[in-house]
Phi, psi and omega in degrees: 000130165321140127339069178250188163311317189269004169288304207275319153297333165283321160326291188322313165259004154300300200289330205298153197090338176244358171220157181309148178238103179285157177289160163217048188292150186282146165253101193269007162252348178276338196285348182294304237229349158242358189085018163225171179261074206258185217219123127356011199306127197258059205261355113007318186269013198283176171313238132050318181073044169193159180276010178277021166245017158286303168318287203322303184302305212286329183285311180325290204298001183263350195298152181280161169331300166308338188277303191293355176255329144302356192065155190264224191139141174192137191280121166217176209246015187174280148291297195307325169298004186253326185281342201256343178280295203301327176267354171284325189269332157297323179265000174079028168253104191313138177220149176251113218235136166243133188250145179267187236246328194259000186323142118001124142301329176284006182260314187281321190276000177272344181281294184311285190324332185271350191092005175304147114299119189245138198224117179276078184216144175088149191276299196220181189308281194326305185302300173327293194290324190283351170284328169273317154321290162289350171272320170307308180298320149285318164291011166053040211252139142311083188318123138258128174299135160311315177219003186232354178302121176326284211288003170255002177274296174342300187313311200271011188286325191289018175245341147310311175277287176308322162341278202299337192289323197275331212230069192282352144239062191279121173242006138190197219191105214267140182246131155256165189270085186231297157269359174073017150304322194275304168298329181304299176319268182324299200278357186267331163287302168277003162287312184296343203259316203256040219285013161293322179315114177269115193279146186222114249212144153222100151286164147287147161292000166259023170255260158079017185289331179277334176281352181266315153312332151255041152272337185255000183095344188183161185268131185266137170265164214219112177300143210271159155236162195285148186206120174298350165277086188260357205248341181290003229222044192276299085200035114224173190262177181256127197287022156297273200307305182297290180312340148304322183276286192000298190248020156236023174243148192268337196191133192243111158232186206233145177208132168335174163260347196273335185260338158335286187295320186294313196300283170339286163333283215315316193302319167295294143358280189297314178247339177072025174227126178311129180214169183244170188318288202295351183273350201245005180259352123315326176271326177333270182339270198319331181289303197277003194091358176292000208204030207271020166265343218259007157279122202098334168251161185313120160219149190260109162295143182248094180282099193283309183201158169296311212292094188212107186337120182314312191297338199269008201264285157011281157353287163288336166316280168333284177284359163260351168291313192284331192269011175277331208087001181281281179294098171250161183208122163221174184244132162265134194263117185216161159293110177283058167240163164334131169097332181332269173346300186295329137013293196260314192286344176280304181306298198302299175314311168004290165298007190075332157339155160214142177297094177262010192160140181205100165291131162278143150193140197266327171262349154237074181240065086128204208274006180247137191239023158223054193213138210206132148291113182279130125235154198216151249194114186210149199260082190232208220255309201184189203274330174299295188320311180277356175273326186276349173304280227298352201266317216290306185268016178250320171306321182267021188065009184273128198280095201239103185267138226246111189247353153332305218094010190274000000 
């Protein structure tokens, strides 16, 4: 069945009370570092750490008795399953969740921990769902799609509408993009109230499932590739969620994983908030330059969700520092005879560096057997900083290969 405004407004009051009506506060340090004036939607901050439990509540509260006393299921790589466990469980309906293989442990272990049955089976989103298929067809269970169900695009629509209610003049609304349930929504609601408002699609380059639809016209699978945007990663959007979206979204682009990983940082620096890959890819765009229209105007970021592995956190740290310029690692040609070492550490102080690590190695450091490879692991300011070190140390005679990519 279509989608409409007034589908999205009895959401907006189905739920209220059961899902946050998140702040959206203005940012004076992402409006420095991108040149536009944004805005926040902090939907991160939900129970859950995600807006899929806008869908998630609204889809619960439509079920007939009988659905609800058999319980629902549904294949996800996380969120909509942590939203739909946590209001299942609240509303007192059993759910069952099948998760792939690469799902976020803490996405799984919060799904157990809430009373979910949770089943870790299948290499991608397909494998997963067809695993969710088959216990609904035996279990007499109620599927709800994650991104393609009316009533969870309704849900998530109701995240649109506080947009324009917190921010009345916001002129546009950076989206991401994954099964295009969140945009479908979002964009069918503030195209009908706002229609000046510009919907803005943000993929990963490694996804990209809503731009191959619409090159071919209809949604297409798209093969996963590893992508720190994992909640971005169904490998097509859903054909509900696309004919709703297709022709109220203004513009679809694509953003790296290295601005991914950066867009995290910033936010953690800057804002002092954890967000995981699919939420961080609107400022990814602004950062990378992707949007040099959207300067000097209002824009609302959709921080979609939270939820993101301390080790994989860790990770990403690590890789939005080196491509910032803080963190460089190159091999030095240095002597093993005395003093050698003290050498090398001295021109990095020198510089201002600071040392977080330095291997020696010797049995493959090349054919002079008085001669030892450093790699080194160094701590510095920006990319001018690792350039004039790498000048520095080169200037002392140190032969220095460069293993970053700087």
């Amino acid at each position: 069945m279509p989608v409409t405004l007034s589908d999205i407004r009895a959401a907006q009051r189905r739920i209220a009370g059961g899902v946050y009506f998140s702040p959206c506060p203005e940012s004076i340090p992402l409006s420095e570092i991108t040149g536009a004036r944004i805005v926040c939607k902090l939907d991160n901050l939900q129970r859950t750490g995600s807006f899929k439990e806008r869908g998630a509540r609204n889809a619960l509260l439509r079920l007939t008795p009988a659905q609800k006393k058999h319980g629902v299921i549904a294949a996800s790589a996380g969120n909509h399953a942590l939203g739909l466990t946590y209001h299942g469980h609240l509303l007192g309906i059993p759910v069952t969740v099948v998760m792939p293989d690469y799902a976020p442990l803490i996405k799984i272990a919060t799904c157990e921990k809430l009373g979910a049955r949770v089943i870790v089976q299948g290499r991608d989103f397909t494998e997963a769902r067809a695993q969710a298929d088959a216990l609904c067809a035996r279990e007499h269970l109620t599927y709800i799609n994650g991104f393609d169900a009316p009533d969870v695009i309704a849900g998530q629509g109701t995240l649109g509408l506080e947009i324009l209610r917190q921010v009345p003049d916001v002129d546009a609304i950076l989206v991401p993009i994954g099964g295009a349930g969140l945009i479908a929504g979002v964009a069918l609601a503030v195209k009908a109230v706002r229609p000046r408002v510009k919907i803005i699609g943000i993929e990963s380059t490694h996804t990209k499932n809503f731009a191959a639809a619409l090159r071919a016209g209809k949604p297409v699978t798209v093969p996963r590739r590893a992508t720190l945007a994992d909640g971005l990663a169904p490998l097509t959007v859903g054909p509900t969620a696309f004919a709703l979206a297709r022709g109220r979204v203004d513009q679809v682009i694509s953003v790296g994983e290295e601005w991914i990983a950066l867009a995290i940082l910033r936010m953690i620096e800057l804002e002092k908030t954890v967000v995981e890959g699919a939420a961080a890819v609107g400022l990814a765009a602004l950062m990378a330059g992707k949007l040099p229209e959207l300067r000097g105007r209002r824009v609302a970021l959709i921080l979609s969700g939270g939820n993101i592995d301390p080790p994989v956190l860790g990770r990403v740290i690590k890789k939005g520092l080196v491509h910032d310029g803080r963190l460089t690692r190159f091999t030095a040609t240095v002597t093993d005879r005395p003093g050698g070492l003290a050498a090398l550490t001295r021109v990095i102080a020198d510089c201002r560096a600071s040392i977080q690590d330095i291997v020696h190695e010797r049995a493959f450091g090349g054919t002079d057997v008085f001669a030892v490879q450093a790699v080194c692991t160094v701590e510095t300011r920006d990319h001018a900083h690792v350039a004039t070190l790498h000048r520095a140390l080169k200037a002392a005679g140190f032969s220095v290969a460069v293993l970053n990519g700087q």
